[in-house]
SEKOL-314985 format. One line per field, with one value per residue (C-alpha): y, z, x; residue number from 0; residue in three letters. Coordinates in pm, 1 decimal. Example, Ala and Ser with C-alpha at 12.3 -4.5 7.8 and 13.67 -1.06 7.14 Angstrom:
2
Y = (-450.0_-106.0)
Z = (780.0_714.0)
X = (1230.0_1367.0)
pos = (0_1)
code = (Ala_Ser)
end
This chain:
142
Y = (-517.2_-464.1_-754.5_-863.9_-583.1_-309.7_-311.1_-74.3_163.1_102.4_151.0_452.7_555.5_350.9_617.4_919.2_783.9_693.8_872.5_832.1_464.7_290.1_46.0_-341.8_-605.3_-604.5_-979.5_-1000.6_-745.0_-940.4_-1228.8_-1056.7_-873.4_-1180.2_-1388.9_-1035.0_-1083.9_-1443.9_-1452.5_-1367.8_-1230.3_-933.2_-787.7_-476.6_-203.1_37.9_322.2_455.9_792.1_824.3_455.9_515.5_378.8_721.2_560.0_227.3_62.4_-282.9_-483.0_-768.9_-1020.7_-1187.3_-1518.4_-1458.0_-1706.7_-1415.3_-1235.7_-1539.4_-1652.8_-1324.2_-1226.2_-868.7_-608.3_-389.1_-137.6_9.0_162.2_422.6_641.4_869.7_1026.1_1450.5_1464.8_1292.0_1414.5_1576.2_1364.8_1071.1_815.9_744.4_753.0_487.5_226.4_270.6_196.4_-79.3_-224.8_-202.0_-382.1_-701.7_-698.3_-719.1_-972.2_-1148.9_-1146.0_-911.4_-770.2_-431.2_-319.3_-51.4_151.3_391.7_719.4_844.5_1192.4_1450.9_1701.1_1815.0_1749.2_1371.5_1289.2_1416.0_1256.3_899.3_1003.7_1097.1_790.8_616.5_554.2_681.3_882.5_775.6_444.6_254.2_320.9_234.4_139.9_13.6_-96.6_-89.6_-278.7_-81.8)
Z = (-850.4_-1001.9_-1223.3_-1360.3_-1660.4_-1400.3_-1255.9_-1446.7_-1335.0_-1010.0_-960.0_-1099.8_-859.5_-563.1_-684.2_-608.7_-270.6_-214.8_-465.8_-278.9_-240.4_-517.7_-765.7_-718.5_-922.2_-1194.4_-1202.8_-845.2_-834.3_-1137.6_-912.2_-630.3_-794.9_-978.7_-638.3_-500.6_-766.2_-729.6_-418.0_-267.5_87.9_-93.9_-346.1_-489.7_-561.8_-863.7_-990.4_-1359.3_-1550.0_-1902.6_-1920.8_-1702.6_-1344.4_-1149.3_-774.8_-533.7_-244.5_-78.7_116.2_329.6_486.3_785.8_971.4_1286.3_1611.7_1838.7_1786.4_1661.0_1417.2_1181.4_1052.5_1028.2_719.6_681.8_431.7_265.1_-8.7_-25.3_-330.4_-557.7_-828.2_-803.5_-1110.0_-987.4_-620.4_-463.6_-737.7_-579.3_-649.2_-318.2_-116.6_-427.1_-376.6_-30.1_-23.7_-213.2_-51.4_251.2_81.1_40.5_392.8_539.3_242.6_404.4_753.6_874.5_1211.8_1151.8_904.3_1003.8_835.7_919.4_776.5_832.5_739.5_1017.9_721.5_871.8_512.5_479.8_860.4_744.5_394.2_538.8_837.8_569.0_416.2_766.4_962.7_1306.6_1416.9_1737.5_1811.8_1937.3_1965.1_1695.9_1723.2_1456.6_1432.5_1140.1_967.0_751.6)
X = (-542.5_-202.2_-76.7_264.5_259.1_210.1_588.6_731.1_469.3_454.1_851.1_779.7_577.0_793.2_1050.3_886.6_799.4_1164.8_1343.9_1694.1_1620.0_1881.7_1749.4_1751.3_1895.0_1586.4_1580.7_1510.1_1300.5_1082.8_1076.6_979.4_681.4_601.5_548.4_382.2_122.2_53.3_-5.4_-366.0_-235.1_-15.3_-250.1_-151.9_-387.6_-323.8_-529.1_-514.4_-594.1_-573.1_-435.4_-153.3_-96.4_-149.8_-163.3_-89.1_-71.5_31.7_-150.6_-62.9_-293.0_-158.3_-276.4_-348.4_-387.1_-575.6_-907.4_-1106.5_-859.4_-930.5_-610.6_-538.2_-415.8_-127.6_-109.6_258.5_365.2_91.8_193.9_4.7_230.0_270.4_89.2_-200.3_-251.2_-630.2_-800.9_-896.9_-676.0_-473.1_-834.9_-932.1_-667.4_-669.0_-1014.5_-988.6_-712.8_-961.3_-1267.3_-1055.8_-925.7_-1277.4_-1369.3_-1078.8_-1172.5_-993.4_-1028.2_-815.6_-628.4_-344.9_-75.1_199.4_357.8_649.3_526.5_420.8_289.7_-116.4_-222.8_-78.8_-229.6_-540.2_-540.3_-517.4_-803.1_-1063.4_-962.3_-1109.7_-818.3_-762.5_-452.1_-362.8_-524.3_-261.5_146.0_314.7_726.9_929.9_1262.6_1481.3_1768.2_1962.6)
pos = (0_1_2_3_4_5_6_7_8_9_10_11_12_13_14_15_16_17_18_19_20_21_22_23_24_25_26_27_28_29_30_31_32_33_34_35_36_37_38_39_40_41_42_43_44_45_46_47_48_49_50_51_52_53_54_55_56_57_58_59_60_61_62_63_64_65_66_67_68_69_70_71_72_73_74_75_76_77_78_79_80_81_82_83_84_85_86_87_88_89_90_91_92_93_94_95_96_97_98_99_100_101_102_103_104_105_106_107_108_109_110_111_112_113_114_115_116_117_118_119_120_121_122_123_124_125_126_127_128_129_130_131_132_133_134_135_136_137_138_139_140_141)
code = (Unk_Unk_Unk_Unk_Unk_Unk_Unk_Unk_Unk_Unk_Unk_Unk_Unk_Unk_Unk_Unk_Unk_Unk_Unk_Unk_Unk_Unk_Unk_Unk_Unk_Unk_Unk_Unk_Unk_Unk_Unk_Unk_Unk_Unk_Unk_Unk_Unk_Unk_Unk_Unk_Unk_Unk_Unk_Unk_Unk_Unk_Unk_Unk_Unk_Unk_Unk_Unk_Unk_Unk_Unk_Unk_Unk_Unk_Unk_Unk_Unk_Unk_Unk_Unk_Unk_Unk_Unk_Unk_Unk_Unk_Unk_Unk_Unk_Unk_Unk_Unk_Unk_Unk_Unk_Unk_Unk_Unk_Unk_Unk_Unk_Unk_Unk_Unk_Unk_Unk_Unk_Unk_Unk_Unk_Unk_Unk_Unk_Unk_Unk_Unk_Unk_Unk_Unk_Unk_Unk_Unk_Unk_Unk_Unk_Unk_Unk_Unk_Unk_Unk_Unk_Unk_Unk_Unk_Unk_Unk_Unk_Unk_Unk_Unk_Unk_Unk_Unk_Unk_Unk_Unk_Unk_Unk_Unk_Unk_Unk_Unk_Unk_Unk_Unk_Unk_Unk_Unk)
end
């Protein structure tokens, strides 16, 4: 899991996935990762080659009042930089991020992609998720 030390690495990789996305204020962006990593519900995976933070992903943990009390996972952020990709490292933090939802209790754990490229759909099915399982609708504040 990612620790405080690992920001500068991630938004590195947060900027290839969003690369017209501006910059925040870097104080509250410190305090944001800071209470990110601190808390055990938003654990954020990294994987490293050579020493260097290569791939990540977010996970949140949310209570849940349905399904026998089991809260479910969400997974964002899924980014694996160009230099990096068909190696293994996306399917790694993925997978990890995974392994601590069911540790959690976890009922399901879901994401979404706004990509409709074949090779990212498949990427994230041979990673064990299901295309098509339920609707998915989001709304968005700009």
């Amino acid at each position: 899991m990612a620790g405080v030390p690992d920001l500068a690495a991630v938004l590195v990789l947060y900027k290839q996935l969003h690369p017209d996305e501006p910059r925040p204020d870097p104080l509250a962006t410190e305090a944001a990762w800071a209470a990110m990593v601190a808390d055990a519900s938003t654990p954020v995976f990294v994987a490293e080659a050579a020493g260097r933070v290569v791939a990540s992903c977010a996970l949140a943990i949310v209570p849940n009042l349905s399904r026998g009390l089991r809260p479910y996972g969400v997974i964002e952020n899924v980014v694996t930089h160009a230099e990096h990709r068909r190696q293994g490292h996306g399917r790694a933090v993925l997978a990890a991020a995974v392994a601590r939802a069911w540790a959690a209790g976890c009922h399901k754990v879901s994401l979404a992609t706004r990509s409709r490229r074949e090779a990212t759909l498949g990427f994230y099915e041979r990673a064990g998720f299901e295309r098509g399982g339920k609707t998915y609708f989001e709304m968005r504040r700009m």
